[in-house]
C-alpha positions in Angstrom: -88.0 62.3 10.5 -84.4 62.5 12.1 -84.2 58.9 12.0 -85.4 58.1 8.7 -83.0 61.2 7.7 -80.1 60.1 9.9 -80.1 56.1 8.9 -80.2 57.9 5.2 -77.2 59.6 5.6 -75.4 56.9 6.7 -76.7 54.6 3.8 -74.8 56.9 1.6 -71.8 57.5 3.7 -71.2 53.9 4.4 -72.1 53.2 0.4 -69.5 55.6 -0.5 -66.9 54.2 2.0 -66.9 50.7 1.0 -67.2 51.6 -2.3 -64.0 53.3 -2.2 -62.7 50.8 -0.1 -63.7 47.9 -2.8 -62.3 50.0 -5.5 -58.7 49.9 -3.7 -58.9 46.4 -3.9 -59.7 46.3 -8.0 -63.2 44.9 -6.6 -67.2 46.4 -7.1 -69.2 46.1 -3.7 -71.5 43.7 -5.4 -68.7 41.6 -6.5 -67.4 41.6 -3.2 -71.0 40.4 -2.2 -71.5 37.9 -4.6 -67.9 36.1 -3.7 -68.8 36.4 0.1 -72.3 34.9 -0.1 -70.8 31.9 -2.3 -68.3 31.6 0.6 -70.9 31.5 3.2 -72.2 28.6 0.9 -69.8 26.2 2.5 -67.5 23.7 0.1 -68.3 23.6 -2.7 -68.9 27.3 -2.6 -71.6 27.2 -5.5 -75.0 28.2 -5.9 -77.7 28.8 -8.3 -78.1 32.0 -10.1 -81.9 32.5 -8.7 -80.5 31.0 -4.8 -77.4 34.6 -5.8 -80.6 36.4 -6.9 -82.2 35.9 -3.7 -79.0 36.7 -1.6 -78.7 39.8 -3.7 -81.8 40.9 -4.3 -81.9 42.0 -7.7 -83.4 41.0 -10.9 -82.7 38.1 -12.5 -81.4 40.1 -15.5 -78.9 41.6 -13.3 -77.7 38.7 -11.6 -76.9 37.3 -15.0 -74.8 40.5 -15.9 -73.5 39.9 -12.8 -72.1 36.8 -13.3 -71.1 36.9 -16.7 -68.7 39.9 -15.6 -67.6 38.3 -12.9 -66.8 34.5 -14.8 -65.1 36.9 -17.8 -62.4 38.2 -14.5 -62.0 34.7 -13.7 -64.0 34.8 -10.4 -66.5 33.0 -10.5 -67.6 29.7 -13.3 -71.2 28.2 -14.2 -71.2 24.8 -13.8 -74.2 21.9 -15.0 -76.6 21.8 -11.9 -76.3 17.8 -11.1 -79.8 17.6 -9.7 -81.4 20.2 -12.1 -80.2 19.4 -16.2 -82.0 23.3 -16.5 -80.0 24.7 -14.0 -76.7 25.8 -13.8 -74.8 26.7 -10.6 -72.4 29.1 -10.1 -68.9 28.4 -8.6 -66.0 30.0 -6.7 -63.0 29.6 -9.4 -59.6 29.3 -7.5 -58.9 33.0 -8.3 -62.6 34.0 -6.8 -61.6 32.0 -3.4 -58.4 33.7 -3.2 -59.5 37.2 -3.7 -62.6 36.5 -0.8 -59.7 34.8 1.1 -57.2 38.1 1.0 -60.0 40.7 1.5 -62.2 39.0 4.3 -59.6 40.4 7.1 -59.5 44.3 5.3 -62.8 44.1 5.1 -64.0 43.5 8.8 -61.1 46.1 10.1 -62.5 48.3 7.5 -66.1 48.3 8.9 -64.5 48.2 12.6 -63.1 51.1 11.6 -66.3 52.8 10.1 -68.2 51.6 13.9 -65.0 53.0 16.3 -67.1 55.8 17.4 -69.4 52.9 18.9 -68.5 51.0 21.9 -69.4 47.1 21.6 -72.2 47.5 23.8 -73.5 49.8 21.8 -73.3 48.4 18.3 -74.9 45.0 19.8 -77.7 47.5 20.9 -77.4 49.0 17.4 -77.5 46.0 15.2 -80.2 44.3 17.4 -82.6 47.5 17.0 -81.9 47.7 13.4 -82.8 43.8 13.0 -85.7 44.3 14.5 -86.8 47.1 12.4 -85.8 45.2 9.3 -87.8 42.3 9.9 -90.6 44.9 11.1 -90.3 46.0 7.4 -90.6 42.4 5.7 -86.6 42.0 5.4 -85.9 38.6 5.7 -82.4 38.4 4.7 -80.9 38.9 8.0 -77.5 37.8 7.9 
């Protein structure tokens, strides 16, 4: 129970961290997210809604709101899926590349910051035992 409890806690006190961290930077965590994971995508920083979905696990209804409030900043643009006529892909706009670009640096000091109390040592021990309990769970989206 003092794990369970403990990992918990620090859900909710990392949560509220970034989220105030994200909201200095005009950005929602899952905005932040979404641009990173189309970053990871490599050139041309697109991917499908259901490949976001995935990455995000979320419905698919919420992706979609997801999206659309991100394209209506400017962020982030559907484009005509090539390979798929039924699919559309969604794509890094100039303005969603340079906001990922300016806040990748912040954003790993940030979480440095949150970990100082941790040597290196021990957060490789950390994130090592957590992987393993997240796969032990059926979380595949080990990044």
């Amino acid at each position: 129970m003092g794990i369970v409890g403990r990992v918990s806690r620090l859900s909710r006190l990392l949560d509220l961290r970034l989220k105030d961290f994200f909201a200095e930077h005009g950005l929602e965590r899952w905005e932040f997210d979404v641009l990173a994971t189309l970053r990871r995508s490599g050139p041309p920083y697109e991917l499908t809604a259901g490949a976001l979905n995935r990455a995000a696990m979320i419905t698919s209804g919420a992706i979609t709101n997801r999206i659309d409030r991100m394209a209506k900043r400017g962020l982030v643009e559907r484009v005509p899926d090539e390979e798929d006529r039924r699919s559309v892909r969604v794509r890094l706009t100039e303005r969603g590349w340079k906001t990922i670009e300016e806040l990748v640096g912040p954003h790993t000091e940030n979480e440095a910051l949150l970990l100082a109390a941790l040597g290196p040592d021990e957060r490789d021990r950390l994130a090592a035992m957590l992987r393993d309990l997240l796969e032990s769970l059926g979380d595949t989206s080990l990044e």
